[in-house]
Structure formats: structure tokens, C-alpha cells
C-alpha positions as CSV (number, residue, x, y, z in Angstrom):
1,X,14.0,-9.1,1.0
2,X,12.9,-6.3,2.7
3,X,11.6,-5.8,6.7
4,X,8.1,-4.6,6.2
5,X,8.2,-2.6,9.2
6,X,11.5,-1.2,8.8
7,X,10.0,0.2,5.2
8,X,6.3,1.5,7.1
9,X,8.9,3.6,9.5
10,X,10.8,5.1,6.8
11,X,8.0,5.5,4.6
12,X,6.3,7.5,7.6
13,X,9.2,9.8,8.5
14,X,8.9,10.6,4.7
15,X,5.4,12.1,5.1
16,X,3.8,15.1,6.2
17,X,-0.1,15.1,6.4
18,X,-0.3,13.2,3.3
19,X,-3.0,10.4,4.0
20,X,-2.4,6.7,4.3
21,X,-4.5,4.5,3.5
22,X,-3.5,1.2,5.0
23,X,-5.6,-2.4,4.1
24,X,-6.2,-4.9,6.3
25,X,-3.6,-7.2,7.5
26,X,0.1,-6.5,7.9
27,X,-0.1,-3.5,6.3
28,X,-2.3,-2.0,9.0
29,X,-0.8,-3.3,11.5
30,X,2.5,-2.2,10.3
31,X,1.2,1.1,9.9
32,X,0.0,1.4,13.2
33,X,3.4,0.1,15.4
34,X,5.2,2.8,13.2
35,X,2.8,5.6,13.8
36,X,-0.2,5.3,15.9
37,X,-0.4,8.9,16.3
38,X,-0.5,9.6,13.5
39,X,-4.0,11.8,12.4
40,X,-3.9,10.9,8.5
41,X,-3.5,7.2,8.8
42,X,-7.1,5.3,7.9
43,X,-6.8,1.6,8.9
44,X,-8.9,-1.0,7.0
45,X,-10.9,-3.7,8.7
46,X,-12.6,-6.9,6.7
47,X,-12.3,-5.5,3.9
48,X,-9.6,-7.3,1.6
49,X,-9.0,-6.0,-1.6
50,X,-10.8,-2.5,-1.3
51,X,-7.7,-0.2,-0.1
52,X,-7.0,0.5,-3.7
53,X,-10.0,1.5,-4.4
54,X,-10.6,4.0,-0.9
55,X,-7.0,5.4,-1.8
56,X,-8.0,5.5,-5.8
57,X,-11.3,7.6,-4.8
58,X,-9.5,9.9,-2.0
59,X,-6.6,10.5,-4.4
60,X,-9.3,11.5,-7.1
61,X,-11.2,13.5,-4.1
62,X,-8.1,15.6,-3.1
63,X,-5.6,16.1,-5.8
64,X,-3.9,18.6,-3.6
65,X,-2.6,15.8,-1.4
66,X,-0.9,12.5,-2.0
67,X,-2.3,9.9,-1.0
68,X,-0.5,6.6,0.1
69,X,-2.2,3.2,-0.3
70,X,-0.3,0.4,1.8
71,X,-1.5,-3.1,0.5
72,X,-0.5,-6.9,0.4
73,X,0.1,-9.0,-2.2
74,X,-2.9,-11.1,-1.3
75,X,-5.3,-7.9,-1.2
76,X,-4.6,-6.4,-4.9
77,X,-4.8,-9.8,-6.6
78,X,-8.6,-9.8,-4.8
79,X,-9.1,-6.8,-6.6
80,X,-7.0,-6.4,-9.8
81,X,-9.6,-4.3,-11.6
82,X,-8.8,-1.6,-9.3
83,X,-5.4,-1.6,-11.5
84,X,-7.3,-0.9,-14.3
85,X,-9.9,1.7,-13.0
86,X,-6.3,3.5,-11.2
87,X,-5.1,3.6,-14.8
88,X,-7.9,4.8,-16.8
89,X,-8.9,7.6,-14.2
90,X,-4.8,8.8,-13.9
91,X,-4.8,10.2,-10.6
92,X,-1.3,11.9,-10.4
93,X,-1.5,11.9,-6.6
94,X,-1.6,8.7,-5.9
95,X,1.2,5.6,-4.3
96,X,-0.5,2.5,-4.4
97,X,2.8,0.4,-2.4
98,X,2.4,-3.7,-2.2
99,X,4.1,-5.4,0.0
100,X,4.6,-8.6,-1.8
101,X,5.9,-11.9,0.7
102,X,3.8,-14.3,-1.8
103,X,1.8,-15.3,0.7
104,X,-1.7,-15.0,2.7
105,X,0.2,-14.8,6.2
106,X,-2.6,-13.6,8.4
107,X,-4.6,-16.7,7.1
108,X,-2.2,-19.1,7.8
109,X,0.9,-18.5,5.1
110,X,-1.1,-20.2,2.1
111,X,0.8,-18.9,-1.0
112,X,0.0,-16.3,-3.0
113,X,0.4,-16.7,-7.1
114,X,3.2,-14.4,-6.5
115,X,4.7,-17.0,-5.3
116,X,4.7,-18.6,-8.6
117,X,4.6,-16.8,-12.3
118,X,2.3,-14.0,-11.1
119,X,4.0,-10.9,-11.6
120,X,2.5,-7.7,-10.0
121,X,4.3,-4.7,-12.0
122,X,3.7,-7.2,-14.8
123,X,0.1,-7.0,-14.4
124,X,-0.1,-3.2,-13.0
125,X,1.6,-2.1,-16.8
126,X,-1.0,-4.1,-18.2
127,X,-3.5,-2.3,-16.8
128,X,-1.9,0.7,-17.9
129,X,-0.2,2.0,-15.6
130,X,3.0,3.3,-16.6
131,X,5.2,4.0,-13.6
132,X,5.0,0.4,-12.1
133,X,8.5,-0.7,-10.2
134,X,9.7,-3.8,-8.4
135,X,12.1,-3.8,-5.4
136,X,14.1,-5.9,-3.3
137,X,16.5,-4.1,-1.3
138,X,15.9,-1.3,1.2
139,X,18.3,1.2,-0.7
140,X,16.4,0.3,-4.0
141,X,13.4,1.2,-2.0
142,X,14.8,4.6,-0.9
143,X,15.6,5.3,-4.3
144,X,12.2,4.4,-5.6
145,X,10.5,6.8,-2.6
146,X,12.5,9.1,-4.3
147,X,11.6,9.1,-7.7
148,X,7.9,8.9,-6.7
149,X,8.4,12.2,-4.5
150,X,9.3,13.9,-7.5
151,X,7.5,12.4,-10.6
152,X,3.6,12.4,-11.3
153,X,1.7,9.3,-10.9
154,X,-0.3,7.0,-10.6
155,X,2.7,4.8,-9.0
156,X,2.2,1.1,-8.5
157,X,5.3,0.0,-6.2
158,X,5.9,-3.7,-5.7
159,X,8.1,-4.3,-2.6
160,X,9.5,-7.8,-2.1
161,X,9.2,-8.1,2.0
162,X,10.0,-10.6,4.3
163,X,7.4,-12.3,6.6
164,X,7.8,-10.8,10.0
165,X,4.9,-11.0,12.0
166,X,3.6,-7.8,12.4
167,X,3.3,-6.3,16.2
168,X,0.6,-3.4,16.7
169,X,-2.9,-3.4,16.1
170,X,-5.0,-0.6,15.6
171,X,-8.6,0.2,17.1
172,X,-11.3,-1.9,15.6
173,X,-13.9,1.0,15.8
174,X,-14.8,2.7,12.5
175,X,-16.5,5.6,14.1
176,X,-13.2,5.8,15.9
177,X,-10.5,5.3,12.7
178,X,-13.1,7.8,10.8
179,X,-13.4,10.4,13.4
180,X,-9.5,10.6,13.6
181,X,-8.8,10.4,9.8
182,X,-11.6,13.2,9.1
């Protein structure tokens, strides 16, 4: 298993400017304790399920960046057509990474169907999407971040985390998040 956070920091000292798009939960939260300062981070609010989609229309918006989408297991499988829209529209620019603990932790650590026979890069390839990985170590993770650096996408990346509780939290203004992200 791999420390969430640990993978948000290096993920982060990775990037440029390249927006993240971070849904709600651990992700966010993640994303914020590793770097709150940072100007390209956009930080979703009540809205499970619809990072993939905001990082599949800003990756189609600006195919001179690419754009990171940081999601939970929980939050694609409440939106698995976004897999499917991902695939037929191609954007090369995009990183759709799930961090997968098979669970709903922010709810109360109800289990996920990952849990059970659900497979996510099973699924994602189903869709359609081609370059669709699984990890479970932090140096298979590395090595994944460094494929997807240099290879086109759209990249589905299934990361098998622990279930650390998460530490920062983020401003819950969206004028705020959308004034800094702009």
C-alpha cells in the first residue's frame, strides 16, 4: 500500500504550473497539506464524482497544459461514464490518478466495490482507455509518473493507498478556490 500523502508530495514536486484538479475528500485534502500555495491547484467541494469530468473539460480546454485529476475510489465509481466520455473525446493531456483504499473513509469507512471484484483499470480499458495502470508500491508509482511524463494520454492511474487520515483542509469559498485557480 501506498501513503496517500507521501504520493500528493511527490506528485507535486513533479509539477510545474500544470493544473490539478483535486475532488472532494482525501484527495483535496491531501492536495492542500502538500501544497497550499500552490496557484494551479482547484479543490472540489460537494461535488462527488465530477472531478473527472472538470479535469476531462479543462484538459480538452487547454491542450497546451496537462492537467492532473486527483480522485477516490469512491468518486469515479459515482461517475464511471466519465471513463467513457475520457475515452471517446482522447484528450492527450490528461492524468486522471485514483487513489484506491476500497473504501468511503470520509463517510465513515463503508467499503467500496473495490473492495471486492470491482476492478478500476479493468473497467477504465473497458471504456476505452488504453493506457490504464495499477500500482502498489511507491517505486512502481515513480515509475508510472514516469511513463505518463513522457507518453500521450488519456492516463487512468489506479493507486492502491493506505487509509491515513488526511490533515489539511482547504478554503471552502468557491469565489476564493476560483479566483486563485483563474
Amino acid at each position: 500500500m501506498i501513503n496517500r500523502l507521501e504520493a500528493t508530495r511527490y506528485l507535486v514536486d513533479q509539477l510545474s504550473d500544470e493544473p490539478i484538479i483535486a475532488s472532494c475528500g482525501n484527495p483535496k485534502f491531501d492536495l492542500f497539506t502538500a501544497a497550499a500555495k500552490r496557484k494551479s491547484n482547484f479543490y472540489m467541494w460537494n461535488s462527488m464524482g465530477m472531478a473527472s469530468s472538470i479535469g476531462l473539460g479543462l484538459a480538452m480546454a487547454r491542450p497546451d497544459k496537462k492537467v492532473f485529476v486527483l480522485d477516490g475510489d469512491g468518486a469515479i465509481l459515482m461517475n464511471l461514464n466519465s471513463l467513457t466520455t475520457t475515452a471517446a473525446k482522447a484528450p492527450v493531456n490528461l492524468v486522471h490518478i485514483i487513489w484506491d483504499n476500497e473504501q468511503y473513509q470520509i463517510t465513515g469507512g463503508q467499503l467500496t466495490h473495490t473492495s471486492g471484484e470491482a476492478d478500476i483499470e479493468t473497467i477504465a480499458r473497458g471504456a476505452g482507455l488504453k493506457q490504464a495502470l495499477t500500482v502498489n508500491t511507491f517505486a512502481a508509482f515513480k515509475k508510472a509518473l514516469s511513463q505518463i511524463f513522457i507518453q500521450p494520454g488519456p492516463w487512468i492511474l489506479v493507486v492502491k493507498t493506505d487509509s491515513s487520515k488526511a490533515l489539511g483542509r482547504p478554503p471552502k469559498s468557491p469565489v476564493y478556490i476560483k479566483n486563485q485557480f483563474i
